[in-house]
GULO-114781 format. One record per residue: x, y, z of N, C-alpha, C in turn; residue in three letters. Coordinates in steps of 0.02 Angstrom, whole numbers, plus 50000, padded with zeros to 5 digits. Example, Ala and Ser with C-alpha at 12.3 -4.5 7.8 and 13.67 -1.06 7.14 Angstrom:
BEGIN
506604971650390506154977550390506604983550390ala
506424988850354506844994750357506455000250394ser
//
This chain:
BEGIN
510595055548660510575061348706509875062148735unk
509275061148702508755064248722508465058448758unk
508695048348761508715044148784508975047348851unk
509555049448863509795048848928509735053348964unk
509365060948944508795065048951508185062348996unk
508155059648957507335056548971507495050849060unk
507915047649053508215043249094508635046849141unk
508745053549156508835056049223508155058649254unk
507735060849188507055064649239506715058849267unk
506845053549241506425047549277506655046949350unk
507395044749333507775043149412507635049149452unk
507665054349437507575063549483506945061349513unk
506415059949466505425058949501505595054849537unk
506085047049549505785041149564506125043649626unk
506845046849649507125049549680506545054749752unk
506495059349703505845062649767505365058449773unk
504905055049731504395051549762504685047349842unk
505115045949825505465039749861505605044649937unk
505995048749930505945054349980505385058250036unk
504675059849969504065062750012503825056750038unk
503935049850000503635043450047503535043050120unk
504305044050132504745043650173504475047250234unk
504565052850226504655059450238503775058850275unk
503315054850223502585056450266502505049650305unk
502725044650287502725037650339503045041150403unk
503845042350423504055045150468503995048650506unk
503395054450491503125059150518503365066150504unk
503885066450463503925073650432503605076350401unk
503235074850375502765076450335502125076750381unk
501635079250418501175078550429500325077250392unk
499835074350409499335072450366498975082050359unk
498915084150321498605091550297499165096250291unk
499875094050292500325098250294500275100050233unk
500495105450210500575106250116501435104450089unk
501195105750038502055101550030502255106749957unk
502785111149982503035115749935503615112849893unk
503455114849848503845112249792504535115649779unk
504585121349793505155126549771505435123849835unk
505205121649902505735119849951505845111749951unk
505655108149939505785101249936506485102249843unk
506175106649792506635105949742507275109849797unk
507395113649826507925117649859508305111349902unk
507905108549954508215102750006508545099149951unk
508355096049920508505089449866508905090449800unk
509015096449780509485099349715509265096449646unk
508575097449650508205093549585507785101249556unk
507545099549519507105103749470506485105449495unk
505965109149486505375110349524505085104749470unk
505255104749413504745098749382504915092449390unk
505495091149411505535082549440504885083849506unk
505005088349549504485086049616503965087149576unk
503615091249523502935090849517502825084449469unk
503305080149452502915073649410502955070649492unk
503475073549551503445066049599502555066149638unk
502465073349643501685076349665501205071949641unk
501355075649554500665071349503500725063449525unk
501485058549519501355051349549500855050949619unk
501315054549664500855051549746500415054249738unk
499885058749690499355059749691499145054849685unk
499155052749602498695044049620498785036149657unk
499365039849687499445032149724498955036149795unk
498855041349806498265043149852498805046249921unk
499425045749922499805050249960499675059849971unk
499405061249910499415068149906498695068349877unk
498345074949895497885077949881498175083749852unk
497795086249781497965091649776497245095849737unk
497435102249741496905106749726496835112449690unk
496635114249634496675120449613496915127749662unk
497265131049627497405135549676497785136949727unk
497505130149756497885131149830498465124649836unk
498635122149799499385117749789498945109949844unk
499625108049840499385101149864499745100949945unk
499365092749964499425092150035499415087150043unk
499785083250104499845076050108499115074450132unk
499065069550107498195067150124498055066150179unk
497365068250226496945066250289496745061250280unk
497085054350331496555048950330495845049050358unk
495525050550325494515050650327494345044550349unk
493935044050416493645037050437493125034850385unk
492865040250352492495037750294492835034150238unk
493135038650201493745033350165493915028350175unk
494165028050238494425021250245493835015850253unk
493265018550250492675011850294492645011650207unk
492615016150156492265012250105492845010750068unk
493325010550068494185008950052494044999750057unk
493914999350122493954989750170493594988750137unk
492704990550119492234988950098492434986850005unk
492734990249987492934989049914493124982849899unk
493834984549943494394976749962493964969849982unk
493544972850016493274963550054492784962749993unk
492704964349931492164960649883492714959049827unk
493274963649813493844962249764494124955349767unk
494584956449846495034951949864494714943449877unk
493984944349884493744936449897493704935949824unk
493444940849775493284936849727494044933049697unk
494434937949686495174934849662495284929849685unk
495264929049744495494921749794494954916549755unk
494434917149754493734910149732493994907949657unk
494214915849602494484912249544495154910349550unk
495764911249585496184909349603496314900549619unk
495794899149648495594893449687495534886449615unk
494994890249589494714888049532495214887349483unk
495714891249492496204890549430496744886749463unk
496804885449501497194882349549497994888549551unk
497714892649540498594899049532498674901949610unk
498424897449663498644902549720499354903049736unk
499764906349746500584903349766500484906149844unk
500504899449875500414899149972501054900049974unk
501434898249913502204899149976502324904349966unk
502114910749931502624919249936502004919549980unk
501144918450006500854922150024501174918850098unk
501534913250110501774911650180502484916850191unk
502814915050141503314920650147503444928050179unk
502884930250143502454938050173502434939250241unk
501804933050279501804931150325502404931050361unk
502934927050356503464928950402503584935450385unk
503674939050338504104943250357503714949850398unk
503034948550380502744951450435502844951350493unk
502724945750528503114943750593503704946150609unk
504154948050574504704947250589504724954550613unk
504434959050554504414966650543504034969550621unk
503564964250638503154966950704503424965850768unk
504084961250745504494957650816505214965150817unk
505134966150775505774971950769505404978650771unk
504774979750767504484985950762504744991450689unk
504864984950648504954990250576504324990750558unk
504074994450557503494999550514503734998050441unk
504014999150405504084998650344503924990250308unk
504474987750350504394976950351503614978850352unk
503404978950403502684977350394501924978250353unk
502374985450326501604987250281502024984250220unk
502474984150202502664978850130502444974250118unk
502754968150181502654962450184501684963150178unk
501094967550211500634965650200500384967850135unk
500784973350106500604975150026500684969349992unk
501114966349999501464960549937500904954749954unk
500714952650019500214947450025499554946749984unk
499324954049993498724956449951498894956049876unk
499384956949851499414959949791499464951449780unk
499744946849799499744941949777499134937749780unk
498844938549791498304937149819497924937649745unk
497704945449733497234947149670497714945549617unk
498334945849616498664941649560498624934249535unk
498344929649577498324922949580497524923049545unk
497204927449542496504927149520496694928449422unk
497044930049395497554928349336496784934249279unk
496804937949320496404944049275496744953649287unk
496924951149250497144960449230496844965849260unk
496114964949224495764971349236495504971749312unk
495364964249364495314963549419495954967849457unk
496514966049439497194968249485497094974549471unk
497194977049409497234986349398496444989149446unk
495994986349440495704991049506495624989649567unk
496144983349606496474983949658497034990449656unk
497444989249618497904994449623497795001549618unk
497305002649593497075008749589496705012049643unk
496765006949702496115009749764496755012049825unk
497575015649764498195018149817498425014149888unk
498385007549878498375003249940499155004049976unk
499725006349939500035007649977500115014150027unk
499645018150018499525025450070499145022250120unk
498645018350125498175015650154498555010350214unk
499085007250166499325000250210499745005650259unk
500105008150244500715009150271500485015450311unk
499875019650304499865023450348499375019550410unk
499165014450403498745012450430499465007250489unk
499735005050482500235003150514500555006150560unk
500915013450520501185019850558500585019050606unk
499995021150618499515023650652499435017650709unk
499365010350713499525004450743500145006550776unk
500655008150755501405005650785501285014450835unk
500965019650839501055023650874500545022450937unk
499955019250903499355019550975499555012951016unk
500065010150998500385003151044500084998851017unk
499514998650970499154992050961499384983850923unk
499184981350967499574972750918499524973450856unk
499884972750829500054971850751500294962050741unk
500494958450814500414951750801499884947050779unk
499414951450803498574947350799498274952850718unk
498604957950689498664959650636498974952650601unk
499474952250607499904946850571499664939250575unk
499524938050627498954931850637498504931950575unk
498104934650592497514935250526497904932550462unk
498364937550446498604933850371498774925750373unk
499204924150431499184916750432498694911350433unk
498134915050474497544910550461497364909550420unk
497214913850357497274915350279497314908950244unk
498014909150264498564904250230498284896550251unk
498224896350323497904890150334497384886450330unk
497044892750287496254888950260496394885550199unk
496844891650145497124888150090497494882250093unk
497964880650141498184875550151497674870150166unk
497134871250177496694865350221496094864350147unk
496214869350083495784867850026495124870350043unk
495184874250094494274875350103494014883150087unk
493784883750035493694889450014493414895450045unk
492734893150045492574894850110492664899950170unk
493024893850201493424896350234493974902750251unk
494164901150176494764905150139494364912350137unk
493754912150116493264918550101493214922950147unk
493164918550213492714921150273493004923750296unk
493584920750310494254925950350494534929950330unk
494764932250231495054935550214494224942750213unk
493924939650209493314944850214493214948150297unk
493304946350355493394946750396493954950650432unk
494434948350395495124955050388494934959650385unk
494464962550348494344970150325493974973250384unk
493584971150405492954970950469493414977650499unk
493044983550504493454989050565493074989050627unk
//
């Protein structure tokens, strides 16, 4: 009983998280909007404490800000943030790739994979295809570097609020997201060509705002 207890409040959290995702990629949610809990538990027929574990989650995946007092709010993307966000990523992500290299653990074919489906996501104008497909590239990426404590503070710098709002924000100002998607292939084609290097310069270059 207290097993299958436990195993609806999970599905209820994973349920709204999955919802305010949604809800702030799409634009219902606006960036400084606040986000009430007694009305999202009302819309959705859940508990006020399923939405406040879904809150406490997108807090640290960096979706939500929240604050004593005054409740929480979907997060402002800060040009500051984000400049020292890239800045993080471009010293992480080369290093993973150089021990990656060294260990020989890169897997080119899911990071080619990605790649298409990027393409594909930017040829259909899915917003969603696209910040996945570039989450999963990255993540594979510092995964191939075959260190733990490296990946957990990639993951910890909320890269999916970052990717995917950063996309949303591309797919509204009209801007190419092909020559976005380029980049990752070039990526791929340094690795393919063994030149590290190479491999460095460009994935370091990605980040460049």
């Amino acid at each position: 009983m207290v097993a299958s207890v436990g195993l609806k409040r999970r599905v209820l959290r994973d349920d709204v998280v999955e919802h305010l995702v949604g809800s702030i990629l799409n634009g219902f949610l606006k960036p400084g909007e606040k986000i009430v809990e007694t009305r999202i538990s009302r819309e959705l027929q859940v508990s006020q404490g399923a939405v406040r574990e879904a809150i406490r989650d997108l807090t640290a995946r960096g979706f939500v800000e929240t604050e004593p007092y005054k409740g929480s709010r979907v997060k402002i993307l800060s040009s500051g943030e984000l400049y020292e966000y890239f800045a993080v990523r471009s010293e992480l992500e080369p290093l993973a790739l150089g021990w990656g290299f060294e260990l020989d653990r890169i897997d080119v074919e899911s990071l080619a994979d990605n790649v298409e489906k990027m393409f594909s996501g930017v040829e259909q104008k899915d917003m969603a295809a696209v910040g996945q497909a570039d989450l999963d590239f990255h993540r594979t990426i510092m995964e191939c570097s075959g260190n733990g404590s490296l990946v957990r503070s990639w993951e910890a710098l909320a890269n999916d609020y970052w990717m995917f709002s950063l996309v949303k924000d591309h797919f509204e100002k009209g801007m190419d997201l092909g020559t976005h998607a380029q980049e990752h292939q070039d990526i791929v084609a340094a690795i393919n060509a063994g030149d590290l290097e190479l491999m460095k310069e460009r994935l370091k270059n990605h980040f460049s705002l």
